[in-house]
BAPAMAR-418006 format. One line per field, with one value per residue (C-alpha): y, z, x. Coordinates in steps of 0.5 Angstrom, whole numbers. Layout:
yy	Y/...
zz	Z/...
xx	X/...
This chain:
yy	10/10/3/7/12/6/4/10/10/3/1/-3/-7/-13/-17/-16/-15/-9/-6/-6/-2/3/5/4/8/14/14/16/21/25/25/27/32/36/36/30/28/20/18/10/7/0/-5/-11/-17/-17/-19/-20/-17/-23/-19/-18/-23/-20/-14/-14/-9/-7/-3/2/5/11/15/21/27/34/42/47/43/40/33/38/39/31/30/35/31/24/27/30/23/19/13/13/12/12/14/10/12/19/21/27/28/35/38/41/46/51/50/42/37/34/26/23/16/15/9/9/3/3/-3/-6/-11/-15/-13/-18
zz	263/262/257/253/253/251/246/242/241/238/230/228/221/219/218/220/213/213/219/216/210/213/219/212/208/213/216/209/207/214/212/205/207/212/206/207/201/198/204/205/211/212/217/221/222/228/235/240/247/252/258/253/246/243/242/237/236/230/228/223/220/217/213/209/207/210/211/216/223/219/224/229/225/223/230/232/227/230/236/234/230/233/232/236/232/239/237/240/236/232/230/225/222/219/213/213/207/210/205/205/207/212/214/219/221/225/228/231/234/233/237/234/234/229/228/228
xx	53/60/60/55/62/66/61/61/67/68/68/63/61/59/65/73/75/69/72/79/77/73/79/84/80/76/85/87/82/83/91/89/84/89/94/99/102/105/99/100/96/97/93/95/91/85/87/81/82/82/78/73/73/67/71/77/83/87/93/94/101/100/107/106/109/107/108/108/105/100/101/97/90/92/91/85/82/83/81/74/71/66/69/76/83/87/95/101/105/108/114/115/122/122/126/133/130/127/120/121/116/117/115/110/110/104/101/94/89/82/78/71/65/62/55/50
């Protein structure tokens, strides 16, 4: 039961280069949709874990701008997908001006299997 849990939480596709656009692509679309503005996400090559080589880890980079805590949407929205974004990382620096954007630096990891 509890692999069937972990299962879920895994990216799947067809091949590795698949998988990379989806997390960059599905990453970028969550940023953009709670408002974060200048939005780029930037994926690492793929590692395979060594206790489980069927199973592969990628780290995505994501930087944008943002208003007014919408970081916290940002990440209940993370946090509710079916395939797992697991985050590292999050450092948000805000604006001296009282109506400024503030930055958002975020690193995030998604672990996949290739389907067959």
């Amino acid at each position: 039961e509890k692999y069937t849990l972990a299962e879920s939480m895994l990216w799947k596709g067809t091949s590795e280069s698949m998988v990379k656009v989806r997390a960059q692509s599905r990453l970028l679309e969550i940023a953009q949709s709670v408002g974060t503005l200048r939005t780029q996400v930037q994926v690492s090559e793929a590692q395979r874990m060594e206790s489980i080589p069927e199973v592969g880890r990628l780290q995505l980079s994501l930087e944008g701008l943002y208003s007014d805590g919408l970081f916290v949407e940002l990440l209940d929205r993370l946090e509710a997908e079916r395939e797992k974004f697991f985050v590292e990382n999050l450092r948000v620096a805000t604006s001296p001006k009282k109506e400024g954007l503030a930055r958002l630096e975020m690193i995030a990891e998604i672990y996949f299997v290739i389907d067959d």
